[in-house]
N, C-alpha and C positions, 0 to 999 in steps of 0.2 A: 439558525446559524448559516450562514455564507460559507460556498466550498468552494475551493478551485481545487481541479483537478488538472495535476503537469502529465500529458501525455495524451496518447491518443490509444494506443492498442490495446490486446484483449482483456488486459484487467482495468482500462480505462472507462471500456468499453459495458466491464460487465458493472461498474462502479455507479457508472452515468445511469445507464438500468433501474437500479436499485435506489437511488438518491432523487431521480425526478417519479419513480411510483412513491416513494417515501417523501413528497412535496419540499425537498430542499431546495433551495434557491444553490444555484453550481453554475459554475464558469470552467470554460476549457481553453488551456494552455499550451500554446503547440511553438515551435520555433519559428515555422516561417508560416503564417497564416495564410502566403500566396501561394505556396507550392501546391500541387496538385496530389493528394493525398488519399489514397483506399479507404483507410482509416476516418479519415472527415466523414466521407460520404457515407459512412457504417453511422457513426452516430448521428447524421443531420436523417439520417434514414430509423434510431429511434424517437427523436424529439427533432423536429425540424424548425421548431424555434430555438435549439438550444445556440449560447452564446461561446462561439469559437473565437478565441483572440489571443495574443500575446501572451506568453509570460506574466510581464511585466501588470500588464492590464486584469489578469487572472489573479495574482499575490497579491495586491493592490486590495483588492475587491472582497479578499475570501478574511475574512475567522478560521480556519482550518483548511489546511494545505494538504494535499495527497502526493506525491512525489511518486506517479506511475512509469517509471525511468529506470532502465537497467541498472543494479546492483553497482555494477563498474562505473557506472558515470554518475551516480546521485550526486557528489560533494563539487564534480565539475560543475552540473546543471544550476545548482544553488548558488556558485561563483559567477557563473552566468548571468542569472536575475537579479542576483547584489546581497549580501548579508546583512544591512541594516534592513531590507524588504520585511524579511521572516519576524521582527523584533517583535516581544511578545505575541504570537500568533501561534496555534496549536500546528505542528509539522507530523499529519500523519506518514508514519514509515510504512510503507506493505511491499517493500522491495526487498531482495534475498541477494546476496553478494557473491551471486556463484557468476566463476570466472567465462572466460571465451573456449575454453579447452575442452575437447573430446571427452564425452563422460567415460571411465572405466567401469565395466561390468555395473552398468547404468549409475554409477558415483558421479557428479561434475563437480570439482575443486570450488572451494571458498576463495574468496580476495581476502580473507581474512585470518584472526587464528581464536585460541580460547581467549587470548587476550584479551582483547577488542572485538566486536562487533560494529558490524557499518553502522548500526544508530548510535552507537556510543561515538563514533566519528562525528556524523555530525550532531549530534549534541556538544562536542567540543565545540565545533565550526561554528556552531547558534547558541551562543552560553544564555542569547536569552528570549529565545525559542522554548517552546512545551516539545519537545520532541516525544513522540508517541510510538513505540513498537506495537503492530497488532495486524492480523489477519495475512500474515506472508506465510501461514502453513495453511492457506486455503487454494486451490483452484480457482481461476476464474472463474470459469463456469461454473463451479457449487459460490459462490461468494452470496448471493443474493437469490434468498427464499429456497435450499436444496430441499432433494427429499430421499431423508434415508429412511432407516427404522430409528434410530436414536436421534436425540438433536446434537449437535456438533459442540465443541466448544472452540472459542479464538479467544488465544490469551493475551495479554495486553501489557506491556512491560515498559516504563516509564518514571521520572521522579514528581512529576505533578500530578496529588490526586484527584484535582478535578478535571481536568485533562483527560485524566484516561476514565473518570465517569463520562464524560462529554461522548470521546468516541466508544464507549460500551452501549452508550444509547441507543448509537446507530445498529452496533452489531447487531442488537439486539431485534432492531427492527428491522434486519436483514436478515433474521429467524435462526440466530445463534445464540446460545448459553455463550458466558464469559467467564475469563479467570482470570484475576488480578494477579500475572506473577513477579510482581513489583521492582524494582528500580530498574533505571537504563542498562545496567548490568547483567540483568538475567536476559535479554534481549540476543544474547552470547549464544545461549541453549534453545531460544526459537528460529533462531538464523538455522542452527544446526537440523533443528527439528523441519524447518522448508526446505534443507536439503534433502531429509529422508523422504520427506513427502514427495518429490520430486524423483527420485531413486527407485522408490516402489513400484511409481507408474512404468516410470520406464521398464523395470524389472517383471515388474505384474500384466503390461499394458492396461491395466484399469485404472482409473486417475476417478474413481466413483467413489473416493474413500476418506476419509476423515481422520482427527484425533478428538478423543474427548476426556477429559478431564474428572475421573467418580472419589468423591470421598468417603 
């Protein structure tokens, strides 16, 4: 499978990691491939053949789309590269919708509500898009091969079952257990759930920590 990955920082970062030791063919998507960027030289600095280009040139190219882009801007950035682009193509989600506001007693505000969830946004916007919720209650830095005492799980919320087998493959090979928590609907409770993940660290200072899913 073919990945383009939209973004350049730290979960871009830890993505590209994990996808070229895991032999996937990935492309990186960046807005202005001329500006002079920290970020670029982070990833040319782990793969220095890896390929930096457009957008447009990245969607184009990929079977599966990563959208590594603040929460607040994902449905702008995809207005950006054009809605017919995404047409049948798997749109991995791993972005969390929390706002620009000062977090309270380590909380940061949703852009959203129970209602909706940002992937349920844009799976409206790409009615005919795989939109994929999975791995936004992970840390960067644990995303690819962590090490705890347990293995982790990332749940994976979606209406295409192959789809979300497709991207479990990957989890899997980035050394995660999976849970199917099935339709773009429940993606509502793992939005919620990277906020908490997010909240602990900040509350705990440790961000070494996981959810895992036991039956």
């Amino acid at each position: 499978m073919k990945i383009a990955i939209i973004g350049t920082g730290n979960v871009a970062q830890a993505l590209v990691k994990g996808l070229i030791s895991e032999n996937y063919e990935i492309k990186i998507g960046t807005r202005n491939v001329n500006k002079e960027n920290g970020n670029i030289d982070i990833l040319k600095n782990i793969n220095s053949s890896i390929d930096i280009t457009t957008y447009d040139n990245a969607v184009e190219f990929a079977d599966i789309i990563i959208l590594s882009v603040p929460g607040a801007s994902l449905l702008e950035v995809i207005e950006t590269i054009g809605i017919s682009k995404f047409k049948e193509k798997i749109l991995w989600d791993i972005t969390n919708a929390l706002s620009g506001e000062a977090p309270v007693n380590g909380v940061i505000k949703l852009i959203t509500n129970s209602e909706e969830s940002i992937a349920e946004k844009v799976q409206k916007q790409l009615p005919y898009t795989y939109v994929v919720k999975a791995m936004n209650t992970v840390g960067a830095h644990l995303m690819y091969k962590p090490k705890f005492s347990e293995q982790g799980t990332v749940f994976i919320s979606g209406n295409d079952e192959n789809s979300k087998k497709i991207i479990a493959e990957i989890v899997i090979k980035f050394g995660w257990n999976f849970y199917n928590s099935g339709k773009i609907e429940s993606s509502r409770a793992l939005e919620y759930m990277g906020q908490f993940y997010i909240a602990q660290g900040i509350f705990s200072d440790n961000w070494n920590s996981t959810f895992k899913y036991i039956q």
